[in-house]
C-alpha positions in Angstrom: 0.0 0.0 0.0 0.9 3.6 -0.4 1.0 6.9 1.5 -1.8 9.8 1.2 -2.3 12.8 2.4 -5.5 14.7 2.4 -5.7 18.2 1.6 -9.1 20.2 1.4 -10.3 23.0 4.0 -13.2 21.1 5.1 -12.2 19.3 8.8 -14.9 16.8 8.6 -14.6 15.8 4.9 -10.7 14.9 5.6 -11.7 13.2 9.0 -14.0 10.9 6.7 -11.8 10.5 4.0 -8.8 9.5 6.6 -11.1 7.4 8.3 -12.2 5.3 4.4 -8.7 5.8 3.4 -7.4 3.8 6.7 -9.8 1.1 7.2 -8.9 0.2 3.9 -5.8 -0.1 4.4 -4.5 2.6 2.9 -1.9 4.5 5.4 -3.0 8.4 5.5 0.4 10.3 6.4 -1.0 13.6 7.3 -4.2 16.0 6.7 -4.0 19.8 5.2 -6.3 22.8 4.9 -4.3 24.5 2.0 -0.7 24.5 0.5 0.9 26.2 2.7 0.9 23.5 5.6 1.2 21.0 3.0 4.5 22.0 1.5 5.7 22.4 5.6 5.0 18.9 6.1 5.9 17.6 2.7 9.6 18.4 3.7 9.4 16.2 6.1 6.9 13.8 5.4 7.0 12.5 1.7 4.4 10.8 0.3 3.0 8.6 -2.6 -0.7 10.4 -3.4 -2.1 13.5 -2.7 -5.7 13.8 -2.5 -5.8 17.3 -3.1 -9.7 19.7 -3.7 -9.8 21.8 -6.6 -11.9 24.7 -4.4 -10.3 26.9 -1.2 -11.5 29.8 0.3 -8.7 32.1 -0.7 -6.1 29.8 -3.5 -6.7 27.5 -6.2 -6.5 23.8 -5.8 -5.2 23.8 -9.5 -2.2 26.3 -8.8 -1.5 24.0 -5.5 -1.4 21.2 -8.0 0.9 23.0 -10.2 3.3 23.9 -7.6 3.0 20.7 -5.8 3.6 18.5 -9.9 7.0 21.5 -10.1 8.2 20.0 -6.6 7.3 17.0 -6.5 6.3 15.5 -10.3 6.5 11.9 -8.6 4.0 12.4 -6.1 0.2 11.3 -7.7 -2.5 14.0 -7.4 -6.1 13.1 -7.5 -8.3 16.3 -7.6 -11.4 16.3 -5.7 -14.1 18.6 -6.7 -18.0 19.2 -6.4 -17.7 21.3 -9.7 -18.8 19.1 -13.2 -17.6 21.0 -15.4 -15.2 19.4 -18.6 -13.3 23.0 -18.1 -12.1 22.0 -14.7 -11.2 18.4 -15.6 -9.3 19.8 -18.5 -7.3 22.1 -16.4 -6.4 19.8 -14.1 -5.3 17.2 -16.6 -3.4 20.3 -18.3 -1.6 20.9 -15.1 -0.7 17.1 -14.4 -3.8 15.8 -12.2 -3.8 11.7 -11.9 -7.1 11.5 -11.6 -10.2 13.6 -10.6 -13.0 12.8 -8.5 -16.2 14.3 -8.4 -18.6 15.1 -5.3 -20.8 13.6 -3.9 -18.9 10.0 -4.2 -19.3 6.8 -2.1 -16.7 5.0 -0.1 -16.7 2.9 -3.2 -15.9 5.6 -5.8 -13.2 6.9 -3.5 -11.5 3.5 -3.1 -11.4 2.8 -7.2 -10.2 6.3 -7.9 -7.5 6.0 -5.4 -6.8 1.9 -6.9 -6.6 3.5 -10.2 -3.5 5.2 -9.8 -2.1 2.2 -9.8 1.1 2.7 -7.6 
């Protein structure tokens, strides 16, 4: 299994996606509200697969994913986002997204987005 860490400004959606992630298996290294505190603890804490959401009060989810895929292109990024739109997908693949996965999802859409990246 790989590493993750969770990055979106909602509390209670990384609580439940850490708490999926790691009764799955899956081995959640640390939790984020915004790029800031996840380049601090990317310095010292590497990891495989950033689950990273495309919307934040006040920076872009897309320019965190640009900064973190200039820093880091190894690390996978899956984009989470409650937006639909072929616009956003096609930035994010533009910018080097893995994946994208769109709200609402089950525990069972999470779990195949996150298998798909196939590390």
């Amino acid at each position: 299994m790989f590493t993750l860490a969770l990055v979106d400004d909602s509390r209670i959606l990384r609580s439940a996606l850490r708490s999926v992630l790691e009764s799955s298996g899956y081995e959640v290294k640390f939790e984020a509200d915004g790029s800031k505190e996840l380049f601090e603890r990317l310095q010292t804490c590497p990891v495989d697969v950033i689950l990273l959401d495309v919307f934040f009060p006040n920076e872009s989810g897309l320019d965190i994913l640009s900064q973190v895929k200039a820093r880091y292109p190894k690390i996978k990024v899956l984009m989470v986002t409650g937006l639909q739109q072929n616009s956003v997908l096609e930035e994010a693949q533009k910018r080097g997204a893995d994946g994208v996965l769109y709200k609402p999802f089950d525990t069972d859409d999470l779990l195949s987005a996150v298998q798909r990246l196939g590390i």
